[in-house]
C-alpha positions as CSV (number, residue, x, y, z in Angstrom):
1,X,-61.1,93.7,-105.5
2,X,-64.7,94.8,-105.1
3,X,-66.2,95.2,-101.4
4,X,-68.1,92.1,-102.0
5,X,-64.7,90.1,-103.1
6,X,-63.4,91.3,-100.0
7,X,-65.9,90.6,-97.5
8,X,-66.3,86.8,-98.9
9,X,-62.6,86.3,-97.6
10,X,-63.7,84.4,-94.2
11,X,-66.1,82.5,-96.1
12,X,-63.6,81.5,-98.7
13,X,-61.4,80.4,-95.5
14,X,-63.5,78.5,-94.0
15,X,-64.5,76.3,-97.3
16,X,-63.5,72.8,-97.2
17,X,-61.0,72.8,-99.3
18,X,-57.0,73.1,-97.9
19,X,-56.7,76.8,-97.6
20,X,-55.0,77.7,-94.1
21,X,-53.9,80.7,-92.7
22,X,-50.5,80.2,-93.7
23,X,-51.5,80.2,-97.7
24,X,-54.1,82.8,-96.6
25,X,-51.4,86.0,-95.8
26,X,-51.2,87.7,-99.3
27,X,-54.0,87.9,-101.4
28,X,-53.3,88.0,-105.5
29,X,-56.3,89.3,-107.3
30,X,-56.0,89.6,-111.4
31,X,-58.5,91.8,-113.1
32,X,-60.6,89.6,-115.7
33,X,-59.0,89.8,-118.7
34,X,-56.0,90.6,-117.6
35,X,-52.6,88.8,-118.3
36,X,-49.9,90.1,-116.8
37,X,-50.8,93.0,-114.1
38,X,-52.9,92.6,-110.8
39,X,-53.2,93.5,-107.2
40,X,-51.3,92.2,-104.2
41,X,-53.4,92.6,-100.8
42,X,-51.5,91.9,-97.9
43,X,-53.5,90.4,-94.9
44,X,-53.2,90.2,-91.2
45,X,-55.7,88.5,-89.0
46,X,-57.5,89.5,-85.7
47,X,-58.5,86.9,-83.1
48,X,-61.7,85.9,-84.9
49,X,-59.5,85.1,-87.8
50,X,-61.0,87.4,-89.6
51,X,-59.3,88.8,-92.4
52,X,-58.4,92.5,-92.4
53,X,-56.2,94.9,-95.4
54,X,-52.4,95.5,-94.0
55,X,-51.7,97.2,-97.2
56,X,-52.2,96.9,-101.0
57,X,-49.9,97.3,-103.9
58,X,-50.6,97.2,-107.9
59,X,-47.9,95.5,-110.2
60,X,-46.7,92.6,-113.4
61,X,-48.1,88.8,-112.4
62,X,-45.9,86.7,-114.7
63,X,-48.3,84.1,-116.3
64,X,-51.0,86.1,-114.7
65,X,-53.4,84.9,-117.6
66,X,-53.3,81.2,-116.2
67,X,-53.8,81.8,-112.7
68,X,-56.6,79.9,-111.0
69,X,-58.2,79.7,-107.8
70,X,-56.0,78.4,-105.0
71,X,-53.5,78.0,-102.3
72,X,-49.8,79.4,-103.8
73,X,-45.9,80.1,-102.4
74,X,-44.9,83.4,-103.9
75,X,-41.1,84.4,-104.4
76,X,-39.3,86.6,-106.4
77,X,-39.6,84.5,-109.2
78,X,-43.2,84.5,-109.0
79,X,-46.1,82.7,-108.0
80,X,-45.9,78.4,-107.8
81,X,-48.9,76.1,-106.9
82,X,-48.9,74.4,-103.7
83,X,-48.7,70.8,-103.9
84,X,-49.7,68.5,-101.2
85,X,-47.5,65.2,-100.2
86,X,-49.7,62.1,-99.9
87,X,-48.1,59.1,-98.7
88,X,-47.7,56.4,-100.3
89,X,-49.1,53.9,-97.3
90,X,-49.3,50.9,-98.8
91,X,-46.6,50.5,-101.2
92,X,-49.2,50.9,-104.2
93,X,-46.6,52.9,-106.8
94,X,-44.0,52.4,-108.9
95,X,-43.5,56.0,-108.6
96,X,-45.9,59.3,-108.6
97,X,-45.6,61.7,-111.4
98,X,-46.4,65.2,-111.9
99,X,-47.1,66.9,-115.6
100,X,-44.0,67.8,-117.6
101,X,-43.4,71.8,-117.3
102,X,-43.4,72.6,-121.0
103,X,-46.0,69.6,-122.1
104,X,-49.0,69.1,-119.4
105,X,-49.6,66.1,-121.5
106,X,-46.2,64.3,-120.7
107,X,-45.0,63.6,-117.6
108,X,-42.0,63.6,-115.2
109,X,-41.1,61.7,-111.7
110,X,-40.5,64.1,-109.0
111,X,-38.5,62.4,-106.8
112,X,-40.8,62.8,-103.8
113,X,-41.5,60.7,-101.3
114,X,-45.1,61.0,-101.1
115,X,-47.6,61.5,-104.2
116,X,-47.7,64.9,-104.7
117,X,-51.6,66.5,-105.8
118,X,-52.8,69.5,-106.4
119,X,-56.4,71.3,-104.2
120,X,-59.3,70.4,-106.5
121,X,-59.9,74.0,-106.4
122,X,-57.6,74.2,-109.1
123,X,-60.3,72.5,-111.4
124,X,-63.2,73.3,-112.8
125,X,-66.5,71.5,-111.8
126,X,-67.2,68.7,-113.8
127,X,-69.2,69.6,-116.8
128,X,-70.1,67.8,-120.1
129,X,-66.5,68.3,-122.1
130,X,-64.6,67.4,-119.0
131,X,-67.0,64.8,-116.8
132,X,-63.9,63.7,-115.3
133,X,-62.3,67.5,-114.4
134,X,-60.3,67.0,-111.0
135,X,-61.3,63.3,-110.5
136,X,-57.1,62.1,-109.3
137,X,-56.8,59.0,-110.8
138,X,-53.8,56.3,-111.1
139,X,-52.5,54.6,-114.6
140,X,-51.1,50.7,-114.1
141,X,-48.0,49.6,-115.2
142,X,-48.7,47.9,-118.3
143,X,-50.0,50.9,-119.9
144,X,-47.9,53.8,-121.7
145,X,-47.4,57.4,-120.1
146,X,-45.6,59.8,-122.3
147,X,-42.6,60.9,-120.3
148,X,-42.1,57.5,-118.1
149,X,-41.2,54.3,-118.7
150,X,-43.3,51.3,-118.5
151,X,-41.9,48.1,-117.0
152,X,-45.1,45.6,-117.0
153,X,-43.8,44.7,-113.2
154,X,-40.5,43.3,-114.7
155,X,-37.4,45.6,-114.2
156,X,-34.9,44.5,-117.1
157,X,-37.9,45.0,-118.9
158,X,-38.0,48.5,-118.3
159,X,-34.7,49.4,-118.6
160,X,-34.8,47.4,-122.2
161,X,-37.7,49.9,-123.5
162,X,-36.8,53.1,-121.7
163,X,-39.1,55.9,-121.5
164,X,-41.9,56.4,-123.7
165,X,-43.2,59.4,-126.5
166,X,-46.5,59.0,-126.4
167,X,-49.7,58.4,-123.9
168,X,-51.4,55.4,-124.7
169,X,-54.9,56.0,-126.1
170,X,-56.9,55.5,-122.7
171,X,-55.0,58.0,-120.9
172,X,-55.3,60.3,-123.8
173,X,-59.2,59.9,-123.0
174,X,-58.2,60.5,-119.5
175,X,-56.6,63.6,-119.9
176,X,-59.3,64.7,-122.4
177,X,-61.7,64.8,-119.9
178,X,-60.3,66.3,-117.0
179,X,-58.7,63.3,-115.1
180,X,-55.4,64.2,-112.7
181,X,-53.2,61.4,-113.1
182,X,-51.1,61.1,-110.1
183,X,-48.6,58.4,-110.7
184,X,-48.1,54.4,-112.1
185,X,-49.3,51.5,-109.6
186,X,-47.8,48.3,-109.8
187,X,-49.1,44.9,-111.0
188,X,-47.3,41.5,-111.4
189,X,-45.2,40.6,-113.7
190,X,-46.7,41.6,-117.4
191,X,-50.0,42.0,-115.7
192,X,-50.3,37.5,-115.0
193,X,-52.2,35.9,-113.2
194,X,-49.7,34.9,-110.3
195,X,-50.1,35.6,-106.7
196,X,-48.7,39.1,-105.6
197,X,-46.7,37.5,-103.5
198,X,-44.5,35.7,-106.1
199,X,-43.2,38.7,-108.1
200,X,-40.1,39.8,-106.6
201,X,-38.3,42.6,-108.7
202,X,-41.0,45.3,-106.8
203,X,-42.7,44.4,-103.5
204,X,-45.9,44.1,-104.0
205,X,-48.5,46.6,-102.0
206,X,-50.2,45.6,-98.7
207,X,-53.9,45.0,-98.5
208,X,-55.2,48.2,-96.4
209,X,-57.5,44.9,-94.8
210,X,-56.8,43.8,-91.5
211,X,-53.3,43.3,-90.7
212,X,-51.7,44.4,-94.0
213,X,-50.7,40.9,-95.0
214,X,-53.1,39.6,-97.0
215,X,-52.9,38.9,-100.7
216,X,-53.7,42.5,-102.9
217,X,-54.5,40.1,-105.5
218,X,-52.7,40.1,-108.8
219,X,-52.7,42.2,-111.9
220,X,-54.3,45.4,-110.1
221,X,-53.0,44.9,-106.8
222,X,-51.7,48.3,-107.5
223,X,-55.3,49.8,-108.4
224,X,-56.7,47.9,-105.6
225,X,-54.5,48.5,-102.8
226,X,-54.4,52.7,-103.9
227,X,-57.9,52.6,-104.6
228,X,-59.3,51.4,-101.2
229,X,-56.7,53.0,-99.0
């Protein structure tokens, strides 16, 4: 870490993005190019917050080569990303999903019970191959997500088809240009035109307008409801 790296700490802290103090008390710097050594700064902070070196140490960084900028939980096993729990508030998921750990392509349901996302310092800005890079956005439940089922808002239906091997060809464009999908939003019953309301196998999301009880609407209540939250 140059001087200059190390005095741009505090400002670094103080971005608006979720870095806090408690993500902020080890420091892993890899050298460019490198794939699998670095350094590990240890940091303790005076009552200006202010960073200041407690001790350094040089040494292997498993998967060092796809490291990016951002808030991680170190162990012994090495170094995960730190996910933030959204909740779900008004009942717009089927379930959240997070990408599959051997295909970032496919997914799998976490079993949270929020709607787990990543900082968007993880991303890249947007930029003309990925316009979309870091833009979180939610898939409805008449469309195919490799990894997941699709139930179209009917349950047996579901179960019948199972999960499904491939993205359908929108969320193929989604992923291709930078979109985070963060989980499948319910609609009615094989995307009709019935009242929210009506459909019964999953309760249907509550309008973030005034008391919660008014109709979504129908086919994208899921979109809608998620989208103005």
């Amino acid at each position: 870490m140059t001087p200059a790296e190390y005095n741009a700490i505090p400002t670094l802290l103080l971005n608006p993005q979720p870095t806090f103090e408690s993500f902020s008390t080890s420091s892993f710097r890899r050298p460019r190019n490198a794939t699998h050594f670095g350094a590990h700064m240890h940091l303790t902070y005076n009552a200006g917050f202010f960073p200041r070196e407690g001790g350094m140490g040089l040494g292997p960084l498993d998967n060092a080569a796809s490291w990016e900028a951002g808030s991680y939980f170190a162990s012994p096993q090495g170094l995960r990303p730190a996910w933030r729990l959204f909740p779900d508030t008004h009942g717009s998921f089927v379930f959240p999903v997070m990408p599959s750990n051997d295909n970032p392509r496919k997914f799998t349901i976490p079993g949270t019970s929020g709607v787990p996302a990543l900082s968007r310092a993880f991303y890249d800005a947007p930029s003309e191959e990925k316009p979309l890079s870091g833009l979180r956005a939610v898939i409805k439940d008449v469309i195919d997500m490799a990894g997941v089922p699709t139930s179209a808002g009917n349950r047996a239906y579901g179960m019948l088809y199972g999960v499904k091997e491939n993205n359908a060809v929108c969320v193929e464009k989604l992923l291709d240009a930078g979109a985070v999908i963060l989980g499948r939003v319910k609609t009615v019953q094989f995307a009709s035109g019935e009242n929210a309301k009506d459909w019964f196998d999953y309760q249907p999301p509550f309008n973030p307008r005034g008391d919660g009880y008014q109709n979504p609407g129908c086919s994208s209540a899921g979109s809608a409801t998620t989208s103005s939250a």
